[in-house]
SERO-4910 file (N, C-alpha, C, O; in steps of 0.05 Angstrom, whole numbers):
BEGIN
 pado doro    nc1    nc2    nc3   cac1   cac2   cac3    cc1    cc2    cc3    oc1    oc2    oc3
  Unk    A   -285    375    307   -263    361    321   -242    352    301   -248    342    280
  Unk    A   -217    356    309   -191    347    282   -180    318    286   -167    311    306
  Unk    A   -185    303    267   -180    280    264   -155    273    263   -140    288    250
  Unk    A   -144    255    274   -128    239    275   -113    224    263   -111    199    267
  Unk    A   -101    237    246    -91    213    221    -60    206    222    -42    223    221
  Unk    A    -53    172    224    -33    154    229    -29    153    196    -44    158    178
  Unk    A      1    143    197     10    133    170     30    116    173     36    112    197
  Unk    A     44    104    155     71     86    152     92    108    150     95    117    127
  Unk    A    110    118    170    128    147    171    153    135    169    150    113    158
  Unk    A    182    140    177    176    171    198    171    198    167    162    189    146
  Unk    A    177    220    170    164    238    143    183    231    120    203    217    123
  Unk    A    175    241     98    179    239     80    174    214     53    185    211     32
  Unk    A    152    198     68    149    177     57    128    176     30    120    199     23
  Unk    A    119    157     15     98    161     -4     72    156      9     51    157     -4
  Unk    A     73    152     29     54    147     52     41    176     57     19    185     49
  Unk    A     57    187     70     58    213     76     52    232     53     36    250     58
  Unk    A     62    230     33     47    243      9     20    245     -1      7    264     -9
  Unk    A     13    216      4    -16    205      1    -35    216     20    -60    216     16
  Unk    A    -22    225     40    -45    238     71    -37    262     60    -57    277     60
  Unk    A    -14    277     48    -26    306     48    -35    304     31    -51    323     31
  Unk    A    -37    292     10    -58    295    -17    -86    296    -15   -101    307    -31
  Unk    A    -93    281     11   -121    274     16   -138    278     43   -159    272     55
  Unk    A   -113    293     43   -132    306     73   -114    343     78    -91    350     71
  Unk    A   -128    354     86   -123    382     97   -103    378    122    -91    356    123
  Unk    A    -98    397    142    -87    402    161    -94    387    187   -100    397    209
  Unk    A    -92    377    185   -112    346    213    -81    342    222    -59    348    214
  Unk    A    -91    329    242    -65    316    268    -63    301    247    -81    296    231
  Unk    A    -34    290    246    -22    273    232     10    262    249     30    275    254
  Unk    A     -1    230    256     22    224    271     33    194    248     19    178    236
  Unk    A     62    198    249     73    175    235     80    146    252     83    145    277
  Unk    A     82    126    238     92    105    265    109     88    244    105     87    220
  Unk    A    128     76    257    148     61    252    138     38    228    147     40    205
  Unk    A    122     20    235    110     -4    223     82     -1    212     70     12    228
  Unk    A     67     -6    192     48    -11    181     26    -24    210      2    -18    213
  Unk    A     42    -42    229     21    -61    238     17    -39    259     -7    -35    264
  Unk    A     33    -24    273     39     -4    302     14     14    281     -8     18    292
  Unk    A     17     23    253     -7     48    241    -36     29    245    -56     41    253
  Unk    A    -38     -3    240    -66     -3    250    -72     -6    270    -94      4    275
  Unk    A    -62    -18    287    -61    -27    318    -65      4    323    -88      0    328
  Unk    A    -63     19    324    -69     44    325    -99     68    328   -103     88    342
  Unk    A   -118     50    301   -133     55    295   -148     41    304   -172     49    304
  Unk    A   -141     15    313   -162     -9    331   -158      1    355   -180     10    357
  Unk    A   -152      5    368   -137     18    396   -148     49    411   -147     56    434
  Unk    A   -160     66    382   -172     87    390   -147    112    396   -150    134    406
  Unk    A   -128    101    389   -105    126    393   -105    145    367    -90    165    367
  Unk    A   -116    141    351   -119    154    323   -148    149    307   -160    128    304
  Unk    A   -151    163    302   -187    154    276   -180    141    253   -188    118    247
  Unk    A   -159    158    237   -153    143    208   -132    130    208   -115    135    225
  Unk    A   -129    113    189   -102     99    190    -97     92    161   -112     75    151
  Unk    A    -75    106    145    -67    100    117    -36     81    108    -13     88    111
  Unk    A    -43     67    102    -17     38     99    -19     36     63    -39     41     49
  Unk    A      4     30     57      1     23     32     -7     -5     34     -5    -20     53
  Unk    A    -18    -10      2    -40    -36      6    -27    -59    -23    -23    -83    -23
  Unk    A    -21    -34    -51    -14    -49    -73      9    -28    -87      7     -3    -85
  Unk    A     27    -39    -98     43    -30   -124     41    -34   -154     41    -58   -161
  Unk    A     39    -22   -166     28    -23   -196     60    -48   -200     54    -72   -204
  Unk    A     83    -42   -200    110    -54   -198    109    -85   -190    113   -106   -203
  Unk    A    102    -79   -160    116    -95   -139     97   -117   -123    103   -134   -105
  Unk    A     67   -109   -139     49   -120   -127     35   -111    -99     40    -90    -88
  Unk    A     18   -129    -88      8   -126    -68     28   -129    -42     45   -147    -40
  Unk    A     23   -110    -26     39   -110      6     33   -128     21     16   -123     38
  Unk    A     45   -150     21     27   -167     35     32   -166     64     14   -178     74
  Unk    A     50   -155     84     39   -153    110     16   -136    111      5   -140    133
  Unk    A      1   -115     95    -18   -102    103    -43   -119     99    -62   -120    115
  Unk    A    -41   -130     78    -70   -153     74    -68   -172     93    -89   -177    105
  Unk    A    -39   -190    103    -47   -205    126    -52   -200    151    -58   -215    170
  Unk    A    -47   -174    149    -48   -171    190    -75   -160    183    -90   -163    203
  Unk    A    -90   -144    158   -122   -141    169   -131   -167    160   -156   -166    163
  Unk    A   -125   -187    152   -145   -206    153   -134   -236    179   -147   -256    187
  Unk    A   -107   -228    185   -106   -251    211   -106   -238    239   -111   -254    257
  Unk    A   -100   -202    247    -97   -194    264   -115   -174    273   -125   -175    296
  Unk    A   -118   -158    258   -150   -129    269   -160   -125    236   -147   -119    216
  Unk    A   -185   -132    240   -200   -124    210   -218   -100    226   -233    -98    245
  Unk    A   -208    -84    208   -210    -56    205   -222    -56    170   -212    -67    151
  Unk    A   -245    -41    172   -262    -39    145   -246    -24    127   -231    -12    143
  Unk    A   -241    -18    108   -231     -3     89   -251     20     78   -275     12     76
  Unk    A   -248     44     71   -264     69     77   -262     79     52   -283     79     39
  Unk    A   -241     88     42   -231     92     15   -200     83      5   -184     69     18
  Unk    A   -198     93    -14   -175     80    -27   -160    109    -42   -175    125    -55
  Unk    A   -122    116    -36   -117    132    -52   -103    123    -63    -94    103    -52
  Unk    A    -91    129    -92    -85    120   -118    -55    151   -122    -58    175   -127
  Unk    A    -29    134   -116    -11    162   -115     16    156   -135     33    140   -128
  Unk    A     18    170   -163     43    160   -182     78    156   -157     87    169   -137
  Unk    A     83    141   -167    109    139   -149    130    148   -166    133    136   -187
  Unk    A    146    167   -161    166    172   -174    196    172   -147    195    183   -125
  Unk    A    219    157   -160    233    146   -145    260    164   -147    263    167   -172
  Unk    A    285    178   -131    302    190   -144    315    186   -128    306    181   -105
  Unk    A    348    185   -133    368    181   -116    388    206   -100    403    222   -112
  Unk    A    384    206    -71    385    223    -52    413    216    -48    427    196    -52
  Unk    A    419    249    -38    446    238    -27    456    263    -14    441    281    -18
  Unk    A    472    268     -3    469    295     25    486    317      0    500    309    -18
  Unk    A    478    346      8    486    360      0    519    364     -9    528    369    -32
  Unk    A    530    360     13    560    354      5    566    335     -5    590    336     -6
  Unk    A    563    324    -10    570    302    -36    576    303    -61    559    299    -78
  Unk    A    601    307    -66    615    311    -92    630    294   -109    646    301   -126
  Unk    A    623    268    -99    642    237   -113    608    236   -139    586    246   -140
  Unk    A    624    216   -158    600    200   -178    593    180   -170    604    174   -148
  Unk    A    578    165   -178    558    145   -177    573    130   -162    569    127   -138
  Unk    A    595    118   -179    618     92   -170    628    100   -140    643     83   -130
  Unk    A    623    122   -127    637    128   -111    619    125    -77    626    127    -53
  Unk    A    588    118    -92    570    101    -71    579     82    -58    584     63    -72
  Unk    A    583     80    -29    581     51    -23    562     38     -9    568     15     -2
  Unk    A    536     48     -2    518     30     -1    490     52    -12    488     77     -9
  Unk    A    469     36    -26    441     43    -24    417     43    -14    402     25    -22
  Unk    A    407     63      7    390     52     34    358     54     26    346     75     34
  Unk    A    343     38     12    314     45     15    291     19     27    297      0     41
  Unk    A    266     26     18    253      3     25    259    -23      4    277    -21    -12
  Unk    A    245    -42      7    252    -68     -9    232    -64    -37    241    -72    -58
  Unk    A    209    -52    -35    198    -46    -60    211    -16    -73    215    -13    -97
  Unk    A    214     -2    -60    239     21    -73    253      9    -93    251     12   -118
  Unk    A    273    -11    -73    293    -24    -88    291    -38   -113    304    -38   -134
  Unk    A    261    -53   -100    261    -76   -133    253    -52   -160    259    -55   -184
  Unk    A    237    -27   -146    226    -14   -173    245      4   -188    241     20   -206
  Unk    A    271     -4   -174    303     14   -186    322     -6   -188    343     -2   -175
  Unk    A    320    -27   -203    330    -56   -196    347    -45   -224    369    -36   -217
  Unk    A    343    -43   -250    358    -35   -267    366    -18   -267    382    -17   -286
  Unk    A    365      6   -251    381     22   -248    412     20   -232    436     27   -234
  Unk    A    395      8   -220    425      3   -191    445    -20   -210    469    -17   -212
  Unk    A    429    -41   -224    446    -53   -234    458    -47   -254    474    -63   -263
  Unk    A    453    -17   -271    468    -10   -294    488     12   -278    512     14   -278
  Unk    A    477     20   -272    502     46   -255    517     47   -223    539     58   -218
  Unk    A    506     38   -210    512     19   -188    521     -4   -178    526     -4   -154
  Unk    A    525    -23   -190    535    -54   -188    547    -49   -165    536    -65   -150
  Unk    A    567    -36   -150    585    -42   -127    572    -34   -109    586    -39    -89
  Unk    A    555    -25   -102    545    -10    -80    530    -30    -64    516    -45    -77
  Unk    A    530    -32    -42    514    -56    -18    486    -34     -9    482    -11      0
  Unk    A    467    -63    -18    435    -59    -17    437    -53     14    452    -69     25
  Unk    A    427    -36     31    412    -30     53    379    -34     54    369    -12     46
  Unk    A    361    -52     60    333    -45     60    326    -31     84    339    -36    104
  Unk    A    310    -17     85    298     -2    116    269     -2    111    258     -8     90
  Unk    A    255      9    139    230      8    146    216     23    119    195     11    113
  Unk    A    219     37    107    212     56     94    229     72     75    254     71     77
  Unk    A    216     88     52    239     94     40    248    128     61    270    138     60
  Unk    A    228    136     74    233    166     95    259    157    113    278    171    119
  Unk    A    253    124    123    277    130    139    290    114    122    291     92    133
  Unk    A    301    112     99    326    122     82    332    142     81    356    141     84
  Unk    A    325    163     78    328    191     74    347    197     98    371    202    101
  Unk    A    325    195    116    333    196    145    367    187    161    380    199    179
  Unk    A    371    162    146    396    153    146    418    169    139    437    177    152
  Unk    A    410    170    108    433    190     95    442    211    114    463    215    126
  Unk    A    419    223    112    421    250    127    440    258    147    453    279    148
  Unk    A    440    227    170    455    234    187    481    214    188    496    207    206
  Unk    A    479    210    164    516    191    158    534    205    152    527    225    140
  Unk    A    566    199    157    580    219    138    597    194    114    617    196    100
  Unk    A    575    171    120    600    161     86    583    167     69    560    174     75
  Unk    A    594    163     39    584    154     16    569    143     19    574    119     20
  Unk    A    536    154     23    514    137     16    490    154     -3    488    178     -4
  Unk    A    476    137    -14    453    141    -15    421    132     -9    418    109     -2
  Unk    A    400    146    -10    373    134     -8    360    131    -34    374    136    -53
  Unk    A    341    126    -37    321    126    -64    292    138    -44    286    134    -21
  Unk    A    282    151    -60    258    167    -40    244    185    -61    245    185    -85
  Unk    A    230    200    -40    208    217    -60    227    248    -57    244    250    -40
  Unk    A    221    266    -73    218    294    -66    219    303    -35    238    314    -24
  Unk    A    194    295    -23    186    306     -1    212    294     16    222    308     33
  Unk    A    224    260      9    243    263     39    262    276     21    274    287     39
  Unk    A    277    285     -3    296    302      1    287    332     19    300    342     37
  Unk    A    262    342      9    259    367     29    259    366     54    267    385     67
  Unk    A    248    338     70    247    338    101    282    336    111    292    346    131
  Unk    A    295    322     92    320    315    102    337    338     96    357    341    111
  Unk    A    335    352     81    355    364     79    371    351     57    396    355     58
  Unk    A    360    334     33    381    322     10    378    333    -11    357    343    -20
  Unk    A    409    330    -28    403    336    -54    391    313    -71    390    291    -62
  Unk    A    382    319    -94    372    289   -112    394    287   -134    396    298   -156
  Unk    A    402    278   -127    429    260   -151    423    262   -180    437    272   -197
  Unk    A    399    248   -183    384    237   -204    356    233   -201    346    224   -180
  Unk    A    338    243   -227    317    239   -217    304    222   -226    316    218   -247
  Unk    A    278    201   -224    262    186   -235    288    156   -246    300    153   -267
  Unk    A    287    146   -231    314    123   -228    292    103   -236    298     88   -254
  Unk    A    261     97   -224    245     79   -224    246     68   -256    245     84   -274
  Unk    A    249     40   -259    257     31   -286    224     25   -303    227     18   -327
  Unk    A    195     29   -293    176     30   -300    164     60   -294    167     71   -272
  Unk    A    152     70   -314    147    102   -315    110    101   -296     98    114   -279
  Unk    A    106     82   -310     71     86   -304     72     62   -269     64     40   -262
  Unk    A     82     76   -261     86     67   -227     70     81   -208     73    106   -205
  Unk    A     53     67   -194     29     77   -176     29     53   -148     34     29   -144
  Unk    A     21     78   -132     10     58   -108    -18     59    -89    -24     80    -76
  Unk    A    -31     41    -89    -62     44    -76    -43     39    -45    -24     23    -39
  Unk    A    -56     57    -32    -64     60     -1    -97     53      7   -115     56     -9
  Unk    A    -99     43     37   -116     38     36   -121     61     62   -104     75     71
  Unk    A   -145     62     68   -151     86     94   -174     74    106   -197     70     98
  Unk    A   -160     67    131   -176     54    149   -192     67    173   -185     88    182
  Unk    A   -211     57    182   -223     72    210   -243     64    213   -261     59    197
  Unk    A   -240     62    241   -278     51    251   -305     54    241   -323     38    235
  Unk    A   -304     89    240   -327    104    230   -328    107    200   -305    111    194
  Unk    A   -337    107    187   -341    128    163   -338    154    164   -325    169    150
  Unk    A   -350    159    178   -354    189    191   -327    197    197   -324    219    206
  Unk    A   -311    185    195   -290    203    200   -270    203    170   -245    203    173
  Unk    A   -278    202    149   -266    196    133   -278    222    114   -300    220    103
  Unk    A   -261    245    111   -267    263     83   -238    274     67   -221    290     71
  Unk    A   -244    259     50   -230    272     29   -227    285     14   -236    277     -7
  Unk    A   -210    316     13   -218    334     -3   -221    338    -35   -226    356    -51
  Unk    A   -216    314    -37   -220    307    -76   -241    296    -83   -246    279    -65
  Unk    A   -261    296   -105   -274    286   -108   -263    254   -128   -249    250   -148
  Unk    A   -275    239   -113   -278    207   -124   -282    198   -143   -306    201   -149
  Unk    A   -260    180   -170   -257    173   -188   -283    150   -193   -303    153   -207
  Unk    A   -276    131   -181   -300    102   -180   -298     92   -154   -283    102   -137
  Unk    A   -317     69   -147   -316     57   -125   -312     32   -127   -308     20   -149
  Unk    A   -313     21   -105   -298    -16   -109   -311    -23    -89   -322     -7    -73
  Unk    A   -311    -51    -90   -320    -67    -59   -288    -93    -65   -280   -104    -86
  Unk    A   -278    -94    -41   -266   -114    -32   -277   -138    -16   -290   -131      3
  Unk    A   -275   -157    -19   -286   -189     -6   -266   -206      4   -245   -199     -5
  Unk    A   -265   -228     20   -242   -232     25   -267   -265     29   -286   -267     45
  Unk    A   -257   -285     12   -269   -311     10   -256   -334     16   -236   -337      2
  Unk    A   -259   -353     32   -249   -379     31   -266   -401     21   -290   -406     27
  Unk    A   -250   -415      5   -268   -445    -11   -258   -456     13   -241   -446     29
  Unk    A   -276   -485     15   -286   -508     16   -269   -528     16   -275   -544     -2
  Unk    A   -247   -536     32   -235   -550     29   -240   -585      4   -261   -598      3
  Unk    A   -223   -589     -7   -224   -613    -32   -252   -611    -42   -269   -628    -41
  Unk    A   -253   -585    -52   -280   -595    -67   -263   -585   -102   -249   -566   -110
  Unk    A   -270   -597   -108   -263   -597   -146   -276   -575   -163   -300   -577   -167
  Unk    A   -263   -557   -173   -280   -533   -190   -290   -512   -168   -311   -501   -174
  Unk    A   -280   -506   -144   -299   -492   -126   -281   -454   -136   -293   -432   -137
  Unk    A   -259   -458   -139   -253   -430   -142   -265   -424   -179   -269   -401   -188
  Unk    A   -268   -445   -192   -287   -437   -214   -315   -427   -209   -324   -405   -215
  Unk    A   -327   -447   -197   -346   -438   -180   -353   -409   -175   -368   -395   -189
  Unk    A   -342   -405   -156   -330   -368   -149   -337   -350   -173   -356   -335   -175
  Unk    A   -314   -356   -194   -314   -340   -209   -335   -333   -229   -336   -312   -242
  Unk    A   -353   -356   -229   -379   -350   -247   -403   -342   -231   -425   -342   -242
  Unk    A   -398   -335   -203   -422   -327   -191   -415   -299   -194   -434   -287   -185
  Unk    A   -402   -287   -199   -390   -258   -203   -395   -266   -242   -416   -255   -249
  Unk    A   -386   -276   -259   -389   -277   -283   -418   -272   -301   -424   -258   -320
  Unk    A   -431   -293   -281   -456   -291   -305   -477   -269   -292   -500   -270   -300
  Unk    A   -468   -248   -270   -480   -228   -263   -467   -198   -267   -470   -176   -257
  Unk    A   -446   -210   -293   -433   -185   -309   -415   -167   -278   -412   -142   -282
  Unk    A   -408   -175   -259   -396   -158   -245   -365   -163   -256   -356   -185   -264
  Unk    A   -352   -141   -255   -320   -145   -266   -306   -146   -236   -313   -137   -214
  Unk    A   -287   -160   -244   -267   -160   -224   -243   -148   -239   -237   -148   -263
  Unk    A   -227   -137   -214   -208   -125   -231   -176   -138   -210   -152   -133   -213
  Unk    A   -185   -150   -195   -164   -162   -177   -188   -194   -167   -212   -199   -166
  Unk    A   -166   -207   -163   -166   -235   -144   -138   -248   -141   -124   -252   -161
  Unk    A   -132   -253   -118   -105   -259   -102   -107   -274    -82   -120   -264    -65
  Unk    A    -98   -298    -76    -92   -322    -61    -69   -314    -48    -47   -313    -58
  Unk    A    -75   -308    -20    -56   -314      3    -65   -336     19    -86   -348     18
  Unk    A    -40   -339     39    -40   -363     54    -60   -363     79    -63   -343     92
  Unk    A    -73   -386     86    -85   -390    116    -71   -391    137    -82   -391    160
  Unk    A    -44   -393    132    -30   -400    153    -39   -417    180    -34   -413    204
  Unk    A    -56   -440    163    -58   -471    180    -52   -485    166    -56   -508    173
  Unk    A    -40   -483    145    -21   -513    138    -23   -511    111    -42   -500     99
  Unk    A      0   -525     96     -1   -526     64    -25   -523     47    -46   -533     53
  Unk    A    -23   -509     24    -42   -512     15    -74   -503     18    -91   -508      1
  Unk    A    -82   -487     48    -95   -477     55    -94   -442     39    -73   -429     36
  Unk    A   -121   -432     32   -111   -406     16   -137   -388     17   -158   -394      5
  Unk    A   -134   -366     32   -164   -347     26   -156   -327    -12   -136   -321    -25
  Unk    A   -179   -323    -15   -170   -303    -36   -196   -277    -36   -221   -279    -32
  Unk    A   -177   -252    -44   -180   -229    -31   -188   -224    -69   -174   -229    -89
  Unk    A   -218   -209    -66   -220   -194    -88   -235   -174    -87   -250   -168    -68
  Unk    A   -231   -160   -115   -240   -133   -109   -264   -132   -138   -262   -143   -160
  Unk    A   -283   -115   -128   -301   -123   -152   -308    -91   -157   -313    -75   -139
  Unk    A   -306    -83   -184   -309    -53   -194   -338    -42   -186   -348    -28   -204
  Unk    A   -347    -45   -171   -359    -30   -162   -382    -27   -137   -391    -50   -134
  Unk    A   -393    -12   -123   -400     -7    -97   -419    -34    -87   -426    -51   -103
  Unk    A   -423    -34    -66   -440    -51    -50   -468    -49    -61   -470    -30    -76
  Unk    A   -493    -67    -58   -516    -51    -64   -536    -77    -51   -529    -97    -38
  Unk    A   -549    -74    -55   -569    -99    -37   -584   -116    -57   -607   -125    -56
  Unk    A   -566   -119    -76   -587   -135    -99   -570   -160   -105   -574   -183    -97
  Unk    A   -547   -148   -124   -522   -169   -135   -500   -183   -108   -492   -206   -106
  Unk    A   -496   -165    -92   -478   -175    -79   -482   -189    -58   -463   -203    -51
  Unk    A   -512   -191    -37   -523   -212    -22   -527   -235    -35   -525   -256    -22
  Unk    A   -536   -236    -68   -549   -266    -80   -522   -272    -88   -523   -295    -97
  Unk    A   -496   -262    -90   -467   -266    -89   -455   -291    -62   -446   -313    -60
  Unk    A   -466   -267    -48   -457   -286    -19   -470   -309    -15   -458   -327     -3
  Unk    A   -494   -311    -22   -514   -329    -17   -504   -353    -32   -502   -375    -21
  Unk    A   -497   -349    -58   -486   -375    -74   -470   -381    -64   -471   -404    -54
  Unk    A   -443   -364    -60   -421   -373    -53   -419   -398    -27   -409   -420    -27
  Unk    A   -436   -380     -2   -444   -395     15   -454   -428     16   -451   -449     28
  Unk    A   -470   -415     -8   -482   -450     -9   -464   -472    -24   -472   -495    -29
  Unk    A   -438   -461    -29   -421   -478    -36   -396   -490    -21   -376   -502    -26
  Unk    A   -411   -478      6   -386   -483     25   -365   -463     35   -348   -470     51
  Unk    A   -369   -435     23   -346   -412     18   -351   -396     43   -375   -389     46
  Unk    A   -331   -389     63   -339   -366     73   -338   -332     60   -326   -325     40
  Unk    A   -348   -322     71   -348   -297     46   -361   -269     74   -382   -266     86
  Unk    A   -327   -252     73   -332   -231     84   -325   -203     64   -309   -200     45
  Unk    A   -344   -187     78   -344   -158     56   -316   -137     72   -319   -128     95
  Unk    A   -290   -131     57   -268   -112     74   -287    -93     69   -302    -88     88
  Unk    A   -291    -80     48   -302    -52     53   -309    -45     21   -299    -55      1
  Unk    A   -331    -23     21   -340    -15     -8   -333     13    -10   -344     29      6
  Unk    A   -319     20    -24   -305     49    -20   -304     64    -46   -310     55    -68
  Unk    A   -295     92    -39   -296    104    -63   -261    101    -71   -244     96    -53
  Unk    A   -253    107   -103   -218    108   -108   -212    132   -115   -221    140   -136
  Unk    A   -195    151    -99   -186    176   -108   -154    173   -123   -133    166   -111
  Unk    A   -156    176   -146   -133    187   -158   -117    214   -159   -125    234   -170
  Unk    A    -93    211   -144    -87    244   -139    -59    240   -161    -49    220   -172
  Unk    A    -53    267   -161    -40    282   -173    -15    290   -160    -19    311   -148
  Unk    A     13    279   -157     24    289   -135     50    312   -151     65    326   -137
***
């Protein structure tokens, strides 16, 4: 049976790169919003669902971590790992220079990861942010002023653009983890074989207790597990309220990570498992 696979679209996105990297020929439908790609996959209109999750740049995405942890928690399955390379689009007929831009249309992390660019060769040009950097592309495409997108390869090929310039991104070693969501496991194959695995946790301390996120950190410490992320977002019940989301290098197992929970617990912490997955690093 051919799976179903949703992404953050419309085409040409690094989203979209990331699903052909990691999957074969499967249904593949795009959706406007990150939250419409999981609402999606909770909903049963699709099996998989791939959102970007982190930026090597720009950091973590944070509508994708808050809507699975305040709106549909959906387990995390695996993780793809895709270099971002960023270039400036602009329609085939287009024969003015740089200065002759008057606005630049991409997403908001596009933007920040071409921030010295735009500001050494660009200065006049008015920031446009959009859903995505595809529908920047998308824009251009069907404008007739002076504009440009910042995008991948793929939306100059879907659109129909030339690339101006290539690799604009002001950091070279630029990557982004996606995460790939879905009910089953079973519906989850990826045609690459798997770099390492991770488990993600998602913990809340104990309100006013003193040393409790130290706490935390040495119940993972003196059982040699590494962490390679921990991040404090908001509860959104009131100041100062904060879960923190970490990821620990490596898989689930029934030894370290129950007598994990168990401490934590006994300190007051709630403590849920997102998912223990494998990390594919692709090659794009």
């Amino acid at each position: 049976m051919t799976k179903r696979i949703g992404y953050l679209g419309p085409k040409g996105t690094f989203t979209k790169l990331a699903v052909d990297a990691a999957f074969n020929g499967e249904d593949k439908q795009s959706f406007k919003t990150i939250p419409e790609c999981i609402d999606a996959v909770n909903d049963n209109k699709i099996d998989i669902g791939v959102v970007p999750l982190e930026n090597a740049i720009e950091g973590t995405v944070q509508l994708t971590v808050d809507y699975l942890v305040h709106q549909v928690r959906l387990p995390i399955f695996a993780e793809i790992v895709v270099p971002i390379q960023q270039h400036l689009l602009v329609r085939p007929d287009f024969a003015g220079d740089l200065s002759d831009l008057e606005e630049i249309h991409s997403h908001s992390h596009a933007i920040a990861q071409c921030h010295q660019y735009i500001h050494k060769y660009i200065p006049e040009a008015g920031i446009k942010y959009t859903s995505s950097t595809g529908k920047a592309a998308e824009i251009v495409s069907n404008s007739d002023k002076n504009i440009a997108a910042i995008g991948n390869k793929l939306a100059a090929k879907e659109y129909d653009l030339t690339i101006y310039k290539e690799n604009i991104h002001d950091y070279p070693n630029n990557h982004t983890r996606f995460a790939v969501l879905a009910k089953e496991k079973e519906c989850v194959h990826i045609k690459h074989a798997s770099d390492t695995e991770k488990t993600s946790m998602l913990i809340t301390l104990p309100s006013d207790y003193a040393g409790a996120l130290h706490q935390v950190l040495s119940a993972f410490a003196w059982r040699k597990m590494n962490l390679s992320k921990i991040e404090s977002r908001p509860m959104k019940t009131g100041l100062g309220n904060y879960f923190f989301i970490v990821d620990v290098d490596q898989p689930y197992d029934d030894v370290l990570f129950p007598s994990v929970k168990a401490e934590l617990e006994a300190l007051g912490c709630k403590v849920t498992i997102l998912g223990t997955y494998p990390v594919y690093q692709m090659k794009i």
